[in-house]
Each structure stands twice: as structure tokens, then as C-alpha cells.
N, C-alpha and C positions, 0 to 999 in steps of 0.2 A: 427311327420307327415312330410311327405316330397314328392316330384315329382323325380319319378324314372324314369333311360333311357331305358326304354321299349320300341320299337316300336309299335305305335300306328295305323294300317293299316286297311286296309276294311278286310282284309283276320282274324288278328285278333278278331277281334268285331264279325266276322262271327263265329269262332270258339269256342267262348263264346255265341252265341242269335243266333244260326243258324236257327231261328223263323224270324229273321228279313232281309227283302226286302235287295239285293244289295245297293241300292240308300243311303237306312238308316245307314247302315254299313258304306258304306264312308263318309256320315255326320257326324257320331257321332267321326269316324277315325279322321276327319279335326277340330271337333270343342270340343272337349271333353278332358281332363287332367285326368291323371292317375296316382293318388296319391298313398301314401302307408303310412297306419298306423302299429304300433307295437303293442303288445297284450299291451291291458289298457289302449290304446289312447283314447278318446272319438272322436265320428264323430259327432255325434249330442248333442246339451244338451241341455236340458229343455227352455223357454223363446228366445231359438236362434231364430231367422231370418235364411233362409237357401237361400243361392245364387247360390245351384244346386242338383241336382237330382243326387243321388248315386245310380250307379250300381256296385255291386259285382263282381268281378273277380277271388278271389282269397282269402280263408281265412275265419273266422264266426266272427257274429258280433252278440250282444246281443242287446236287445232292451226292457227299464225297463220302466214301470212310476214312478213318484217318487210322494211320500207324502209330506203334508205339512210340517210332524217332520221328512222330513232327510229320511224315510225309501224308500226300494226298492223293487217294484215288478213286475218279471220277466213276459214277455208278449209273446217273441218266436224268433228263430233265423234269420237271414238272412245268405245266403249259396251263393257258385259260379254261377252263372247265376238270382241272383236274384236284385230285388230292391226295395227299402226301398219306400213304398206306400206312408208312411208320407213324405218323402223329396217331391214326388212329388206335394202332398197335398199343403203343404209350399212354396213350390216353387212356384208352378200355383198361388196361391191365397194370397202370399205373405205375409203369418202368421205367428207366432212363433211355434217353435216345441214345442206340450205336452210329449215328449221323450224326452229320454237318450237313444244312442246307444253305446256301450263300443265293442272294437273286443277285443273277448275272443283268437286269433290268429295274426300273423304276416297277414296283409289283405291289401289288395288292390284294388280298385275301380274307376272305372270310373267317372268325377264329368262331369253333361254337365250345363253348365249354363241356369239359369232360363229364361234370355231371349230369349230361342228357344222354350220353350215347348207349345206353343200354335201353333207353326208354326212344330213342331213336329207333334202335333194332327192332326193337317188339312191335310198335306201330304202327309204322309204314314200310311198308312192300316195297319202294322204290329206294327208299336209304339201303335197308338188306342189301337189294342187287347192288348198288352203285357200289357200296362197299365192296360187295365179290367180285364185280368187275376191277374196282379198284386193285385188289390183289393180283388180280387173275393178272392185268396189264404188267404191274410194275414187278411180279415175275417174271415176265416174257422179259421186258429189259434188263432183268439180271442173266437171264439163261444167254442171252444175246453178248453180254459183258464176257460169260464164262467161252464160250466159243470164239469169240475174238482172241480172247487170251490164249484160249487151248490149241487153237485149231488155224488160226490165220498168223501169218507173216504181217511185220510189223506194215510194210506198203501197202496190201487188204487193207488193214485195219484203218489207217490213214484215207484211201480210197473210200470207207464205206462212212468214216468218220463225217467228211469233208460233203460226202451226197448227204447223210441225214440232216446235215447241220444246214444245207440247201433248203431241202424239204421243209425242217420244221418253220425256218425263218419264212419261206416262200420268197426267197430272193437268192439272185446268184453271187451278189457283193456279200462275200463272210467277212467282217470288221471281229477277225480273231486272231491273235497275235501268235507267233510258231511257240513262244513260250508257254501260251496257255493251252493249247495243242498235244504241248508235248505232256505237261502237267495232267492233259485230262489221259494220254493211254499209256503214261509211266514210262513214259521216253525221256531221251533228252533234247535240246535242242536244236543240237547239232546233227543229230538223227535225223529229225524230224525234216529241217531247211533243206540236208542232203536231198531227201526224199522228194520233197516238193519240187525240188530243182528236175528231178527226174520226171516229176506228173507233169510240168510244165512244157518239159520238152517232148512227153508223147501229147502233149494238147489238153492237155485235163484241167487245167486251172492256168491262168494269167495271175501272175503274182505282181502286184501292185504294195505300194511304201506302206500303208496302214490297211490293208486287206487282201482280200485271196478270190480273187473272180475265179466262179466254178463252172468250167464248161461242158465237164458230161454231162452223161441221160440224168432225167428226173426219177427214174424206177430206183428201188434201192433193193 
């Protein structure tokens, strides 16, 4: 983890959150550090105190809960122009994090220190919403996690796994190993290859030595 020499400008911030007010853009320009993790860094972990609010720039970052034995499971990504609901949660309210975030990519993010977000809130109009969309979104990704779990067979889940992970890359070559697959829907792996072997042979995916070519629909 390190602080890279990026410049850090209103013009930039604007072409990452072009949702947000001028005024904001140069605040967060003046008062915000722009980090940069390498894939397997962790940004957050479990029991942390967080001393800022991460916004995405550049890169995906995973975000797991963890069990009391050790285990991992997978809750939804964070992408370019997003930010991590729980940093601000922690931050605002100055709790420990119940996450792990791991970037699954070379990433980089904006960090703005805890001490502005209440004066964030009050001032601009566009922080407010971004925030509540912030919320509103990465509930929709947990209600999404809870019905996969409740409601879909392990093949669904697999199935709608493999399209989103399509979608979000924009490419059909998935370079995701069946162990981390199976890590993210609390399978095993042997489940998991079964399965594939079975999408394979209704036409769903071409499984290749280091990746998973995905041949259905783009819709999810």
C-alpha cells in the first residue's frame, strides 16, 4: 500500500463522481489522499477502526465477512466510482469494521478523513445523496446475497455468479480459479467443477486451463 503521484484536482474527482457539485470536487481535491493497493492488499479488516472513507477510482475490491473459524464469505464487489458504505458507517460513527475488503486488482482509492464527514453531510447536496445511493445500492447486493442463499440451488447461483462476474468485467474470458468460486458461494470445490462440467455441456461456458469463457446471454 502506498500514496501515488497522481494529481489530485477538482477536474479529476469530477471525472470519477461527475454526480458531484464543483465546490465538492475541490474539497475532496484539497483534502483527500490517493492511495494505491496491489491485488491481496487488504483495505479494511475485520475489528479495524477506520480513519477514512474510501472511494474507488480505479480497480475491484472484494468485501467478505468472516466466521468465527477462520472462514470466508463473499458479500459483493466494489468498482470505479464507488464507495465502500461500511467505511463511511465506521467512520461517521467511529466503530470497528465487521468486513474484510481484499482488492481482487491493482486499485486505487481516494481516502478522505473521518474528520470531514459530518461537515460533508451538511454542505453539499450531492455528498448527502451519493451517500444514500451508496446505501440504498450495496443493500440491494446484500438482499441479492440473502435470496441466492434462501431461495436458489447451488447451479442458479453458479449460473447468475459466472453472468455477473461477465457483466461487471465486460469480458467473456473470467481468469477465476473454481477455488475462488467456490470460496465466494461457500461451496466446495469439488461442487463447484462438478457443476461447471455440467454448464459446459449445456453450452454455458468453455472451460479453459486458467479461465472460464462464458457463453450465455449478457442480461442477468
Amino acid at each position: 500500500m502506498s500514496d501515488i503521484d497522481i494529481i489530485v484536482d477538482e477536474q479529476y474527482v469530477a471525472g470519477l463522481f461527475p454526480q458531484f457539485e464543483s465546490a465538492l470536487c475541490r474539497f475532496i481535491a484539497e483534502h483527500a489522499r490517493l492511495k494505491q493497493f496491489k491485488a491481496g492488499d487488504i483495505l479494511m479488516q475485520t475489528g479495524q477502526y477506520m480513519k477514512a472513507t474510501v472511494l474507488i477510482t480505479a480497480g475491484r475490491v472484494k468485501l467478505y465477512r468472516q466466521g468465527e473459524d477462520g472462514g470466508e464469505f463473499f458479500m459483493y464487489y466494489l468498482e470505479a466510482g464507488n464507495a465502500c458504505a461500511l467505511s463511511m458507517i465506521c467512520a461517521t460513527k467511529q466503530e470497528t469494521s465487521e468486513v474484510m475488503a481484499k482488492a481482487v486488482e491493482d486499485t486505487t482509492a481516494l481516502m478522505i478523513p473521518i474528520s470531514y464527514m459530518d461537515n460533508l453531510m451538511r454542505q453539499y447536496k450531492t455528498w448527502y445523496y451519493f451517500v444514500l445511493e451508496t446505501y440504498r445500492a450495496r443493500f440491494e447486493e446484500l438482499l441479492t446475497v440473502i435470496d441466492d442463499v434462501a431461495f436458489r440451488s447451488m447451479d442458479e447461483r453458479l449460473f447468475f455468479y459466472l453472468q455477473k462476474q461477465h457483466r461487471q468485467l465486460k469480458s467473456r474470458e473470467l481468469k477465476i480459479s473454481h477455488s475462488e468460486i467456490a470460496a465466494d458461494l461457500n461451496s466446495s470445490r469439488e461442487v463447484i467443477s462438478r457443476l461447471l462440467k455440467k454448464m459446459e455441456q449445456r453450452g454455458d461456458v468453455k472451460l479453459h486451463r486458467n479461465a472460464i469463457e462464458w457463453l450465455g446471454p449478457d442480461d442477468v
